[in-house]
Structure formats: C-alpha cells, structure tokens
C-alpha positions as CSV (number, residue, x, y, z in Angstrom):
1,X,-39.6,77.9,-2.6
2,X,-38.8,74.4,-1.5
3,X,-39.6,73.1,1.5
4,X,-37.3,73.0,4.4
5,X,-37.1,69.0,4.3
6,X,-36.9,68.8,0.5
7,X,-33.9,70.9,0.8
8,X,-32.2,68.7,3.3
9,X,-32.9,65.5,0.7
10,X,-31.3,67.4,-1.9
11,X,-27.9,68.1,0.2
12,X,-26.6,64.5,0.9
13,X,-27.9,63.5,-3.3
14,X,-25.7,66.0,-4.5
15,X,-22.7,65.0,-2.1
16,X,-23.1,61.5,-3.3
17,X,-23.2,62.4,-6.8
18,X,-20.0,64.1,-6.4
19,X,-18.4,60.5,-4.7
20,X,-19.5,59.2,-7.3
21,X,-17.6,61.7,-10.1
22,X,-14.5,61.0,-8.1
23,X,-15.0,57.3,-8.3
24,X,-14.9,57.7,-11.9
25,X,-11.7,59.8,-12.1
26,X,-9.7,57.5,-9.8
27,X,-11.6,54.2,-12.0
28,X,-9.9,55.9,-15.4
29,X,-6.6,55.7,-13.8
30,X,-5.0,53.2,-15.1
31,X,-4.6,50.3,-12.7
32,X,-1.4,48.6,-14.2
33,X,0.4,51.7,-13.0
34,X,-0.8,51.1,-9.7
35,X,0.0,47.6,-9.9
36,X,3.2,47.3,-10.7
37,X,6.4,47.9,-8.8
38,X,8.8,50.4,-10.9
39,X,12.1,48.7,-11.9
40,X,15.2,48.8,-9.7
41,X,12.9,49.9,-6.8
42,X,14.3,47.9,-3.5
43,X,12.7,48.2,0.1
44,X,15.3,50.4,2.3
45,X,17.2,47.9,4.7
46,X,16.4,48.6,8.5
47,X,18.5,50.2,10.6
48,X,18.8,51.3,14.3
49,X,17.0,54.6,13.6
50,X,14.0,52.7,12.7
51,X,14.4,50.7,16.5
52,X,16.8,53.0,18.9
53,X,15.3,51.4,22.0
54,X,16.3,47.6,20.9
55,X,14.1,44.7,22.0
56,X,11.8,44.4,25.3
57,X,12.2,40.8,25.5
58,X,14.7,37.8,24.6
59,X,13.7,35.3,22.3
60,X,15.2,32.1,21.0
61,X,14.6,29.3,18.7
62,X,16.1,25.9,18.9
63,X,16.3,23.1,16.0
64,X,17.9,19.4,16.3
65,X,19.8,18.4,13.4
66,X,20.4,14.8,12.4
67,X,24.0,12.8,12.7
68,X,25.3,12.8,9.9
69,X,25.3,16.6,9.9
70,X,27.4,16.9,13.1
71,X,31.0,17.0,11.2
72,X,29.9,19.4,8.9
73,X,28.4,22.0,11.4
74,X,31.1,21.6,13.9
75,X,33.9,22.8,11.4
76,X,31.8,25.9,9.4
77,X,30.1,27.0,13.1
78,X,32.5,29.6,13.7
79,X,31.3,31.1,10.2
80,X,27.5,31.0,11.0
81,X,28.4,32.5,14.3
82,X,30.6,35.7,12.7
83,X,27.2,36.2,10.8
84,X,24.6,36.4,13.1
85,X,27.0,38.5,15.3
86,X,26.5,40.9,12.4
87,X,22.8,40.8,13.5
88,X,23.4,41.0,17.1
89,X,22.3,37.4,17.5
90,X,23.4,34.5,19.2
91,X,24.3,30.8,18.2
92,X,25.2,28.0,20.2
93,X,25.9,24.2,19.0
94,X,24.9,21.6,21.0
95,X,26.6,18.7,19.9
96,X,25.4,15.9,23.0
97,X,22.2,16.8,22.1
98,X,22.4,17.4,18.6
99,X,20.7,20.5,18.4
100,X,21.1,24.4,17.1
101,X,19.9,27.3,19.3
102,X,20.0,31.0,18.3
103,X,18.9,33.6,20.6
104,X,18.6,37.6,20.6
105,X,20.7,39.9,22.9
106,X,20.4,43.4,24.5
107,X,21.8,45.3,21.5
108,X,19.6,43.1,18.2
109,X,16.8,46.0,17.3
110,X,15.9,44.2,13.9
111,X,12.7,42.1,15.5
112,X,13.0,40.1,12.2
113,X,16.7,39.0,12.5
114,X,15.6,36.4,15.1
115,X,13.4,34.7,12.3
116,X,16.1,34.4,9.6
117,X,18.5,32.7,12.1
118,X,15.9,30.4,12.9
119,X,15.5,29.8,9.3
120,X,19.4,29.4,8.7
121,X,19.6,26.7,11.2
122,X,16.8,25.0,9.6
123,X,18.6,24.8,6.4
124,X,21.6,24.3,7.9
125,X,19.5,20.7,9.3
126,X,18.6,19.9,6.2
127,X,21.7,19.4,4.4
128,X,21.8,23.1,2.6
129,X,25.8,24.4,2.5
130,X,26.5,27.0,4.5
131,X,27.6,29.3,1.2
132,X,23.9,29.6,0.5
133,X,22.2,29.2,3.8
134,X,23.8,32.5,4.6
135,X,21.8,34.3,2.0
136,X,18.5,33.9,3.9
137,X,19.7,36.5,6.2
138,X,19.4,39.3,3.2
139,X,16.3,41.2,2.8
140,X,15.4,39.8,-0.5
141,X,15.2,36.4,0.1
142,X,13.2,33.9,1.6
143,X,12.8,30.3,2.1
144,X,10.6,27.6,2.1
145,X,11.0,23.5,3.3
146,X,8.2,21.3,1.7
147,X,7.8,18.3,3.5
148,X,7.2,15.5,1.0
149,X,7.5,12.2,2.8
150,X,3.9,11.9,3.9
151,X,2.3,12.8,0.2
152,X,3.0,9.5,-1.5
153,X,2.4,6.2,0.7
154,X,4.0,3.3,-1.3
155,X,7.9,3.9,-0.7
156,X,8.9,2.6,-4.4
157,X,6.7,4.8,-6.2
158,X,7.7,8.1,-3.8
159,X,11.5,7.1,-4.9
160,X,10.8,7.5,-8.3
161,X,8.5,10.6,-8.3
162,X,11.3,12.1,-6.1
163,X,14.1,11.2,-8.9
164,X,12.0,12.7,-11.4
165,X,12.1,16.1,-9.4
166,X,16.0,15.5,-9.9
167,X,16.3,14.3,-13.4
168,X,19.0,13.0,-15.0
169,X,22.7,14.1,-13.7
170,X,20.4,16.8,-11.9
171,X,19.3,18.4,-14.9
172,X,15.7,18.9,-14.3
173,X,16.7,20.7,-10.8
174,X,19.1,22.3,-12.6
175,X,16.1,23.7,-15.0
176,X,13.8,25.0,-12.2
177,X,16.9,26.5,-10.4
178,X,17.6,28.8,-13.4
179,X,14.0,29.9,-14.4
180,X,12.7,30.6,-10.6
181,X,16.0,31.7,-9.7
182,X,16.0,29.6,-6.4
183,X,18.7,27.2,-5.0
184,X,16.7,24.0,-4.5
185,X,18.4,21.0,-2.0
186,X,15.9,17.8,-2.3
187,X,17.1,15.8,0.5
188,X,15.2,12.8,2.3
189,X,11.5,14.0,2.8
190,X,11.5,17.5,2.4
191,X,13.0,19.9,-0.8
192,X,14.2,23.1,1.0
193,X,14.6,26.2,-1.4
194,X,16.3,29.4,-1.3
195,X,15.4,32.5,-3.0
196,X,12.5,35.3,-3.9
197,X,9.3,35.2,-3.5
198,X,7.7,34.6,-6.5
199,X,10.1,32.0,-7.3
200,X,9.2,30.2,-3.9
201,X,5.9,30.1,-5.2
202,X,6.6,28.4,-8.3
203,X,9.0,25.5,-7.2
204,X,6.3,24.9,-4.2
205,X,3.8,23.8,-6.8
206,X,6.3,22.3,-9.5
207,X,7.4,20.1,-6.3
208,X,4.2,19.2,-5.3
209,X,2.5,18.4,-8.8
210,X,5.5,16.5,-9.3
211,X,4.4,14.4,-6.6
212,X,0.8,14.0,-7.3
213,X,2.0,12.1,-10.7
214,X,2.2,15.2,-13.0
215,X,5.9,15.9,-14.7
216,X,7.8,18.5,-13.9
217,X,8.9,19.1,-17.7
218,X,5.2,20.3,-18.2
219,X,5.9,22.9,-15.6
220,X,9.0,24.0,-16.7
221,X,7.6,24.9,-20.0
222,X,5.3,27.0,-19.0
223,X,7.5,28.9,-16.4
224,X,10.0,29.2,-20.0
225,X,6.6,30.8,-21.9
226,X,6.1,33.3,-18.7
227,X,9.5,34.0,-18.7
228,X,9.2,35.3,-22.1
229,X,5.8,37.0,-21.9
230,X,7.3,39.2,-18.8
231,X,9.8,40.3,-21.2
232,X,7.2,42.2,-23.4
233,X,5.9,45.4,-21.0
234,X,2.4,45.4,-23.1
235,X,1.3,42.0,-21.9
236,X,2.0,42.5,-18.3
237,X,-1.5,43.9,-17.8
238,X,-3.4,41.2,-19.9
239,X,-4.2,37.4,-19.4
240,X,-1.7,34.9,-20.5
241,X,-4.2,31.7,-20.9
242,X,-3.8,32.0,-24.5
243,X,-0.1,31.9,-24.3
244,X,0.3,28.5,-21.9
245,X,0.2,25.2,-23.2
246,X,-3.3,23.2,-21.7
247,X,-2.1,19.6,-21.0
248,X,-4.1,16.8,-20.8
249,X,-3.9,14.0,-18.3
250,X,-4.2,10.5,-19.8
251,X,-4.8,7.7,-18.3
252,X,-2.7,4.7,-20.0
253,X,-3.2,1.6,-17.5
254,X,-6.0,0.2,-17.7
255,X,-8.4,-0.6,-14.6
256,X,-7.5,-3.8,-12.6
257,X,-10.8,-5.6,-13.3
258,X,-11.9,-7.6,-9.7
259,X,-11.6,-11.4,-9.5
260,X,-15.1,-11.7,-7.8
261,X,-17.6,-9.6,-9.6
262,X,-21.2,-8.9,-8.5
263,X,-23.8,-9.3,-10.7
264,X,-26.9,-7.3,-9.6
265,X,-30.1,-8.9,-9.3
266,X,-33.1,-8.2,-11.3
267,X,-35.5,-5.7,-9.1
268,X,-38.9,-7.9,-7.8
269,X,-41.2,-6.1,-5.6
270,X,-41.4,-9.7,-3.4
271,X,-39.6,-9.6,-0.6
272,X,-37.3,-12.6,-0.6
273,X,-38.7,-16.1,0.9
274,X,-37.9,-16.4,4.7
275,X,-35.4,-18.9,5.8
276,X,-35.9,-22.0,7.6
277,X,-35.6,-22.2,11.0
278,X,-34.0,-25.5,12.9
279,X,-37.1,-26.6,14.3
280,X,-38.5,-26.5,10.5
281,X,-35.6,-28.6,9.1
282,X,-35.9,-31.3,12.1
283,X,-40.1,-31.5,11.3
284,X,-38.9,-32.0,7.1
285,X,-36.5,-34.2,8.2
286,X,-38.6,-36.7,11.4
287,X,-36.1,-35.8,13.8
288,X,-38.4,-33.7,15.7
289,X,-40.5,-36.5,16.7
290,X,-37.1,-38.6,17.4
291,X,-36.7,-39.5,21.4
292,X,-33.5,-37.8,23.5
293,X,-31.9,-41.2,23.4
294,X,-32.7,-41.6,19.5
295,X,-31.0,-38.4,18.6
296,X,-27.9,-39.4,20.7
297,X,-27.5,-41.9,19.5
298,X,-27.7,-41.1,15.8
299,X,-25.4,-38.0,16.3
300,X,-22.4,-40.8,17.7
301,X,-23.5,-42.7,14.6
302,X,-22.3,-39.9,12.4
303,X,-19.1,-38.7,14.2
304,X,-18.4,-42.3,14.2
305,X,-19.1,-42.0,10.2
306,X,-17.2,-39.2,9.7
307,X,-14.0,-40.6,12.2
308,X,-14.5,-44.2,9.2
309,X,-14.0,-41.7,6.5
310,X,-10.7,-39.5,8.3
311,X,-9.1,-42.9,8.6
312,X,-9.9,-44.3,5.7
313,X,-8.4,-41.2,3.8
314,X,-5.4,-40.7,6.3
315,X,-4.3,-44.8,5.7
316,X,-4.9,-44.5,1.3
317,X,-1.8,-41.7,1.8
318,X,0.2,-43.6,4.1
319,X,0.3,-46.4,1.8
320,X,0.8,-43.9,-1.3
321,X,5.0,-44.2,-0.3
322,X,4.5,-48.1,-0.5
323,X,3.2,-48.1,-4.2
324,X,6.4,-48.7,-6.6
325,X,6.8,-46.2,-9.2
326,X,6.2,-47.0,-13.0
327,X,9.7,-48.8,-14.4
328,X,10.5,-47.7,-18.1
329,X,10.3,-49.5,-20.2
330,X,14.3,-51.4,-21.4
331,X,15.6,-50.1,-24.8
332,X,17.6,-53.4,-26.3
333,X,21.0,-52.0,-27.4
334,X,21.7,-53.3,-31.2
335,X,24.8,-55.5,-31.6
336,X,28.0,-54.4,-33.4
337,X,27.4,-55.8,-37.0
338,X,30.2,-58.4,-37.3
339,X,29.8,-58.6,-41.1
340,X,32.9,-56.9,-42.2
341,X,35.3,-59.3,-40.9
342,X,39.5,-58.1,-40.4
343,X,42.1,-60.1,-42.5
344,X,45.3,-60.2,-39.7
345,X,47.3,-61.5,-42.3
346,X,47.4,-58.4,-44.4
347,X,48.1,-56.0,-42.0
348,X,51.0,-58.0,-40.8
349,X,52.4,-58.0,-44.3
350,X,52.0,-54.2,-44.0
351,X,54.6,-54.1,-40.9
352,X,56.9,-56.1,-41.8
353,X,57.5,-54.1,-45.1
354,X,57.7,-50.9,-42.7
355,X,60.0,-52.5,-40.7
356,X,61.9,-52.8,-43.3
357,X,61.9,-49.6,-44.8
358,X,64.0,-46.8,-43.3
359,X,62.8,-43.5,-42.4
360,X,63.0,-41.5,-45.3
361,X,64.2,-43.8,-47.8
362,X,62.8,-44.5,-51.2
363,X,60.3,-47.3,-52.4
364,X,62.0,-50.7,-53.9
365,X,60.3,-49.6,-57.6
366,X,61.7,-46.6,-57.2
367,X,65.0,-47.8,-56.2
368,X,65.0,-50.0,-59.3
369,X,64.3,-47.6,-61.6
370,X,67.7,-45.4,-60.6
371,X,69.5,-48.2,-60.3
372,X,68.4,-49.3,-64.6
373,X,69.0,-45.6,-65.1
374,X,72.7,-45.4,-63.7
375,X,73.6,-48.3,-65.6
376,X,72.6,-46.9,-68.8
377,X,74.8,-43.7,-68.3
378,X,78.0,-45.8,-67.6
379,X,77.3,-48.2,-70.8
380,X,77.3,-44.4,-72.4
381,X,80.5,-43.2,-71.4
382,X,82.5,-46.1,-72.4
C-alpha cells in the first residue's frame, strides 16, 4: 500500500496529465478555421433592444472648419442634419465662428453614434463631399486623417512627394482607391480616407512611405500580388514572403563632399608644446624691460604707422578715377582707288541716243534692214 502522502502527489500528476491531453486535442485543431472569419458573415447592427434606457449623460464634439469651406457647408447642412437625426444626434453650424458642433439627445442609445458624427464633421473640414462623408456613419466603415505637413521639412520637396501620392491626372490615387477599396481626399497637410479597416491600414503606410522618399508604385504592386494570393483559399494560412517583390533602396546622388576637410593628425604620446604667455613674448621681444613712457610712446608710433598706411591706401583709390583709360589704338581707313577713271563723254553719247529713241520702237540697223527689204518686194511686183 502507498503511503497517504504519496497518494496525494499522485492526484494533482495525473490531473495535469489530463490538461495536458486536452492541450493536444484543442493544438490539432486546425487554427486557420479559428482564424478566419466565414464569408458573408456581418456583425448585427445595434438597435434599441441592445440600449432601452438611452444615454446617462450628453455629450458633444465640436470642430472649426476653414473658409473656404463655409459656402459649401452652408448649402448641403440641411442634408448632414436629416442624417444624424436618423441617429438621434444633433448638428449645429456655426458660421461667425466657423465651426461644427454635434451633440447627443435624450432619445440617441447607440453610445457610438456620437463618434461617427464627430468623424463626419471632420471630413466634412477637410474638403471630403458630403456623398461620401455620409458613409462613415455605417457600421463597416471607418476613417482615418494622416497629418502629413510636419513629416517633410523643406516645402519644395514635400510638394513633390505629395504630387507623387497623386500621380499623373490622379491616377496613382486612383490605383490605391481601387485595390484598398478606400475613398482617399489628399488635401493641404493631411490625406483623409474613407473605408474598411484593412484597407485603412494599407493607404496609412502607402501614404507615409510615400513621404519618407519611397514610391508608391512599389506599394501598389504588392497590394496587386496580395490581392491575388487572397483569391486562392490554400494560401491564406501560409506566409506570402516568397510571393512579394523585395525592393532595394539605392542611393543615386552622391555625397556632398565638405569644402573644409579635416585631416587627422598623426597620434604622438607628447602632449602638445604649451603656448606663450604675454609676459614671454614681451621678454623675446625687450619690451618687458621698456619704461611706462617707452611703451607709450611706441604704441602711438604704430597707430600713427598704421593711420600712414589707411591714408596712403584710401588716397591711391581716390586718384584711381583720375587715371585716363587706355585709347585704342586709330585704324587708318584705305582710300577709294581712283584708278579706274569715268569717261563723261560716253555716257552722254548714250542719252542722247535714248532720247532719241521712242519707247518701244526699233533700232536704226534694224530699221534699215525693213526698209532694203520693202524695196525689194515692190521692184518684184512691177
């Protein structure tokens, strides 16, 4: 027989081993099926059966919204106030102020509601239509505002990065829109997006990698390769590493080398010579042993010295505006060769037989010549 303590040892080892068996059972389940969230399931909306009583306090949220905003707002207000009535919240528009303020009554019982109106007016602020902004206030969507203005300090080089979120004609926006299935509003300092969850999660970081220098085209090909790996319900449960493209950052410009470089100096175990004090240099130099009077009088002699020189230099640039310029040198212009001399009496010859001649008419030669030729034919007739 055992003893009564050995007996009481072997109690709690068995239980344990039995945990353990258990551990093993619930460890061969598989834990993809646990995992996963079956397709088509949705979260049942809350109703007043869930809250009968209502709220115990009020609460409200208020958010300022800038100028340019204040047309806009004041016509499609009426339409953000029919939709939060839904919820049994209030809106107001303050337009002297330029702010939004939402606020829960007696009969809201959704505790939550309070946060998506608060999160509608913030998009409202930030330039988001009110067509979309309206969405936040279903169950299945959320939203996120990254604030961008403050991760880039050089304003040129933040324009840029923030036009490369945009692309060209909008279609790099256009890209992230479709594969995180987001609406995405870049507007001043902060990108404000629209939609589930996991696609929040994804244009938060394509957003801010964008920023920190890396493109958002690398990004959106991996998002395209995940889209297509959720597709396949075998790989859900295994690593995708394999799948996505690794991309590696270069760095094309090359260091600004510094204008002053330091050179270090060679490593002695001497400790450098100690520097001369003033009363050393006036022993080297004699004027230690020089008299008050002395060393008066040979400091005036050198700012008088030194007064010589500033004159000296001041007058040599005053006079630099009386020194003539250099003259060029003259270039001697060659005379008109009179070699070829004009005979007037020829060319007066030549007008007076064009005076004579009328316009039109025949040369004299020519004139003879018809004139023989005529003669000829009448000799011929008779």
């Amino acid at each position: 027989m055992a003893d009564p303590p050995q007996a009481a040892e072997a109690g709690p080892r068995q239980n344990e081993k039995q945990r353990n068996k258990g551990k093993k059972k619930a460890a061969t389940v598989d834990e993809s099926e646990l995992l996963t969230v079956p397709d088509g399931w949705k979260e049942p909306a809350f109703t007043r059966e869930d809250n009968p009583k209502g709220l115990l306090e009020e609460s409200s949220f208020a958010t300022l919204f800038p100028k340019y905003r204040e047309a806009y707002l004041k016509e499609c207000w009426p339409l953000v106030q029919k939709a939060l009535s839904e919820h049994f919240v209030n809106a107001t528009l303050d337009l002297i102020e330029g702010s939004m303020t939402v606020t829960t009554t007696k009969k809201t019982f959704d505790p939550y509601a309070i946060i998506r109106a608060r999160d509608l007016i913030k998009l409202l602020a930030r330039s988001v239509p009110f067509e979309q902004a309206v969405r936040i206030l279903q169950d299945d969507v959320a939203c996120d505002i990254i604030k961008i203005g403050s991760l880039v300090r050089k304003r040129d080089t933040f324009i840029k990065r923030r036009g490369r979120l945009l692309g060209p004609k909008g279609s790099t926006l256009k890209a992230l829109e479709l594969l995180t299935n987001c609406y995405i509003m870049v507007q001043g300092n902060t990108v404000s997006a629209l939609g589930p969850f996991s696609g929040l999660k994804e244009v938060r970081k394509v957003v801010l990698d964008t920023m920190k220098n890396i493109h958002p085209i690398y990004n959106i090909k991996t998002l395209m390769i995940k889209r297509e790996l959720s597709k396949d319900p075998e790989l859900r449960s295994q690593s995708w590493e394999r799948f996505l493209p690794k991309f590696k950052r270069k760095n094309l410009k090359k260091r600004k080398e510094p204008k002053k470089k330091n050179t270090k100096k060679e490593y002695t175990p001497f400790p450098p010579p100690q520097p001369e004090s003033q009363i050393d240099k006036e022993l080297a130099s004699g004027e230690y042993f020089l008299k008050e009077r002395q060393k008066k009088r040979k400091q005036v002699e050198e700012i008088k010295a030194k007064q010589a020189d500033a004159v000296k230099k001041r007058q040599e640039e005053r006079n630099k505006a009386f020194i003539p310029p250099k003259e060029k040198p003259v270039v001697k212009t060659k005379k008109a060769s009179t070699e070829k001399k004009i005979d007037i009496e020829a060319i007066k010859e030549k007008v007076k037989n064009a005076k004579k001649k009328k316009l039109g008419a025949l040369p004299v030669e020519e004139v003879k010549l018809k004139m023989a030729a005529d003669e000829k034919k009448k000799k011929k007739k008779k």
